[in-house]
C-alpha positions in Angstrom: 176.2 113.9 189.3 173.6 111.4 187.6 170.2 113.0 186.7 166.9 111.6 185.4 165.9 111.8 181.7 162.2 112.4 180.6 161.7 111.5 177.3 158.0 112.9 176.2 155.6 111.7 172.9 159.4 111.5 171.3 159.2 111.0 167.3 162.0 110.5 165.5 162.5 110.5 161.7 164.7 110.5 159.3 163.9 113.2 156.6 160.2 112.3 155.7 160.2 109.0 157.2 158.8 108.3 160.8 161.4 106.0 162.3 160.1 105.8 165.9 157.1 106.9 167.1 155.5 108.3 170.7 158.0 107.1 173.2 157.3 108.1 176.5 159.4 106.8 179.2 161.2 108.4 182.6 164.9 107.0 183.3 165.8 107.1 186.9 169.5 108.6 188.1 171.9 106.2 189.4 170.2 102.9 187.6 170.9 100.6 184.0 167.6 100.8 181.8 168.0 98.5 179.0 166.6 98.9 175.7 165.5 95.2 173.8 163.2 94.5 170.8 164.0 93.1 167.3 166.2 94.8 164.4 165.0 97.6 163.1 162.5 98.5 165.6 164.1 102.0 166.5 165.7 101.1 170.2 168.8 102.7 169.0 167.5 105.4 167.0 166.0 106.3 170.7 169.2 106.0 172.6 171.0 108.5 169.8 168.2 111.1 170.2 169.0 111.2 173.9 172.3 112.8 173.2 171.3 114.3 169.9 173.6 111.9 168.2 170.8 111.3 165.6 171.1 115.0 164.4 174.5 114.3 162.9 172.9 112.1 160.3 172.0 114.9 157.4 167.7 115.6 157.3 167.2 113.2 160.7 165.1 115.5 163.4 162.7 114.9 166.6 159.9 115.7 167.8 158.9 115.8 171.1 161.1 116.4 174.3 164.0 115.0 176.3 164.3 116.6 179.6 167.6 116.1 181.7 166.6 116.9 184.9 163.9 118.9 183.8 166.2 120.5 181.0 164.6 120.3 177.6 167.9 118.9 175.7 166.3 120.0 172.2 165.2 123.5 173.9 165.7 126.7 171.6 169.6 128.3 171.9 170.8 124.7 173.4 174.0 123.5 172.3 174.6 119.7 171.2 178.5 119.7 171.4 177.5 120.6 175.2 174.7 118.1 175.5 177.0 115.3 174.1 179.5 116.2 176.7 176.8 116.1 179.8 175.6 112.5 177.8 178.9 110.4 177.1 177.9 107.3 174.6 180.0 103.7 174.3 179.6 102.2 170.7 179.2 98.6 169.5 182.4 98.4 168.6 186.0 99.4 170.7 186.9 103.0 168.5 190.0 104.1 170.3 191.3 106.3 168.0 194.4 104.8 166.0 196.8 107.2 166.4 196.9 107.9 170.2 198.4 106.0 172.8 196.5 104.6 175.6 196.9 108.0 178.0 195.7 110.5 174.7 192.7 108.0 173.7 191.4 109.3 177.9 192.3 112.9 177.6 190.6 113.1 173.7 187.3 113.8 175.0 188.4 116.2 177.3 191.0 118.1 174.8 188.4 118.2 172.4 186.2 120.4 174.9 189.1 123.0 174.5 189.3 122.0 178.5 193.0 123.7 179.0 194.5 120.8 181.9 197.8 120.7 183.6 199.7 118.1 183.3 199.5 116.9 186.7 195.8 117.3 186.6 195.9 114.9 183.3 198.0 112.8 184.8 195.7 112.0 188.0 192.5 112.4 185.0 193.8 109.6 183.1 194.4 107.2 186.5 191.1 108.0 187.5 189.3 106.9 184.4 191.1 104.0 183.8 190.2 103.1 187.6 186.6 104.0 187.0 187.0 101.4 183.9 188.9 98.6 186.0 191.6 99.0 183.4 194.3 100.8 185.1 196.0 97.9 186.5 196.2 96.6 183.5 198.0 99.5 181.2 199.7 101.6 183.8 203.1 100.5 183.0 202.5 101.0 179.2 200.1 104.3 179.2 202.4 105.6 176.1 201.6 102.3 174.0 199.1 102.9 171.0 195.3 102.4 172.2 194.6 100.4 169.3 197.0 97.1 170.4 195.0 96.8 173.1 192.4 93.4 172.9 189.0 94.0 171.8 187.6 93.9 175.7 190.1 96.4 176.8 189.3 98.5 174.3 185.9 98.7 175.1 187.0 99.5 178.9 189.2 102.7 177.3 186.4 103.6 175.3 184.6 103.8 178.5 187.6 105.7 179.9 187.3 108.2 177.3 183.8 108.6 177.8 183.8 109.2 182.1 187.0 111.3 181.8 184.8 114.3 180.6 182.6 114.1 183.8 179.2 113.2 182.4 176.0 112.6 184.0 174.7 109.9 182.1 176.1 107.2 180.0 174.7 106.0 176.5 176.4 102.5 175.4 175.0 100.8 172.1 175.1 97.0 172.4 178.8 97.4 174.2 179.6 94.0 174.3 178.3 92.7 171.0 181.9 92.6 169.3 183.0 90.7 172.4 184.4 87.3 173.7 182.2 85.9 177.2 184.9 87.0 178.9 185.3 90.7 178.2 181.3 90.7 178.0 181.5 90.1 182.1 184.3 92.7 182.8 181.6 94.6 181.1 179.1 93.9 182.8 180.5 93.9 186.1 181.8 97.7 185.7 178.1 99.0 184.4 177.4 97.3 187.9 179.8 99.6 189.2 179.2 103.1 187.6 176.0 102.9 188.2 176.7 104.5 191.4 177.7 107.4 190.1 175.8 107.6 186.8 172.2 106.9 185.0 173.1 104.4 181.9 171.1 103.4 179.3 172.1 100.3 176.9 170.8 98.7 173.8 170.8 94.8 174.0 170.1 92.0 171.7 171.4 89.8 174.6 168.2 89.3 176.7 170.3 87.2 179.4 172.5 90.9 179.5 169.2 92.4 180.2 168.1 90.6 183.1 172.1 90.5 184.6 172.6 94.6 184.2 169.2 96.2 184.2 166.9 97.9 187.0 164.3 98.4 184.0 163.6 97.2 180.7 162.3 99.0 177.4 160.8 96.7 174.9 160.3 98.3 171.4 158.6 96.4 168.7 157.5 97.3 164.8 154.9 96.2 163.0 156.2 95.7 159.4 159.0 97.3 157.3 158.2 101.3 156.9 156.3 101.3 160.1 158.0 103.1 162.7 159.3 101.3 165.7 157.3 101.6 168.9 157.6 101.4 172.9 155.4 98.8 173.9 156.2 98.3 177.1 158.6 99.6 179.8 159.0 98.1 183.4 161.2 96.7 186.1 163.4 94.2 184.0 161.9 91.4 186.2 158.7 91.9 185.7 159.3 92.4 181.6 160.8 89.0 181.9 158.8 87.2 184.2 155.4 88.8 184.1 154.7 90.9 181.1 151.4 93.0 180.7 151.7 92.9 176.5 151.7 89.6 174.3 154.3 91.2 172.1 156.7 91.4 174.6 155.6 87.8 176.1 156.6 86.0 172.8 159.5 88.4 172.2 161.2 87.0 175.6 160.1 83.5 175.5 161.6 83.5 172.4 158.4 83.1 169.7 160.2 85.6 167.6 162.7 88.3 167.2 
């Protein structure tokens, strides 16, 4: 189910404006690659090209490719609403939508792919995904109570319900846990421990202790002024980009000289 993602000499702008430039970087399946660097420096504008997410925002465009499994995702004739259904994403803050109760917030996804389901088959999809988020013990008496009265941690874990209930291969999450009490943040981080077994994740992280707990490999991006665009400037095994750098920049950026 999890695949690789090559991303090749990626631009990314915004209209005129280069936002990120030259990013070359290969995810492997089945691991947690973090993005880190400062504000502003493009680490999220690179995680929303990789499910063309950054397309919704009117006159943004790439350049380059991002091969899934050797499948250019910006190739001529390819669909995004499909790509954003093979790429499920997690946002920075719990969006369960309002009006649906805990059982409808899973199935949204899903219903929203016209997938026609059974109710027995949804039934069975919704316990699944709320196992696979470690949140089904928790709701399954109250599966019919609005999504939104859950706390802020648990509705992060439906989110992430929402987002594995339409089968995808890889999974996006933009600093998941930044809206989130220490305690959620490890229920958080103890499930991308988990689905890593099943998918290839990728998450944004001003939390540099997050980065070292969750990550096989580390992407540090960097920017050298306002209006330049943001850049990779170094991509490794997590340890080593904490422990052992090869770049300066991302030496004083982890010890703390800036950012």
């Amino acid at each position: 189910m999890s695949k690789s993602i090559e991303i090749k000499d990626l631009d990314i702008y915004y209209d005129k404006f280069k936002a990120v430039e030259n990013v070359n970087m290969t995810i492997e399946p089945k691991s947690v690659t973090a993005f880190i660097g400062p504000s502003g420096c493009g680490k999220s504008t690179v995680l929303r090209s990789i499910n063309r997410m950054h397309e919704v925002i009117p006159k943004a465009w790439v350049d380059g490719q991002i091969l899934l499994d050797g499948d250019d995702l910006y190739g001529a004739g390819v669909d995004p609403v499909r790509v954003r259904s093979q790429i499920g994403m997690v946002f920075q803050r719990p969006n369960p939508f309002p009006t649906m109760s805990i059982g409808e917030n899973v199935l949204a996804g899903v219903k929203l792919n016209n997938k026609r389901i059974s109710k027995k088959d949804a039934d069975e999809l919704v316990e699944t995904s709320l196992r696979g988020a470690n949140l089904w013990e928790e709701v399954k008496d109250r599966l019919d109570a609005p999504g939104a009265g859950l706390s802020g941690g648990q509705q992060q874990r439906l989110c992430i319900a929402r987002a594995i209930a339409v089968k995808p291969d890889v999974l996006l999450m933009d600093e998941p846990c930044s809206a989130l009490d220490p305690i959620s943040t490890l229920a958080i981080e103890d499930l991308i421990h988990e689905l890593k077994t099943d998918y290839t994740i990728v998450i944004v992280t001003h939390n540099m202790q997050q980065a070292t707990r969750v990550s096989d490999k580390t992407g540090f991006f960097n920017i050298a002024g306002t209006g330049k665009p943001g850049k990779l400037i170094e991509f490794d095994e997590t340890r080593t980009i904490f422990e052992n750098p090869a770049n300066q920049q991302t030496q004083d950026y982890v010890t703390g000289r800036f950012g």
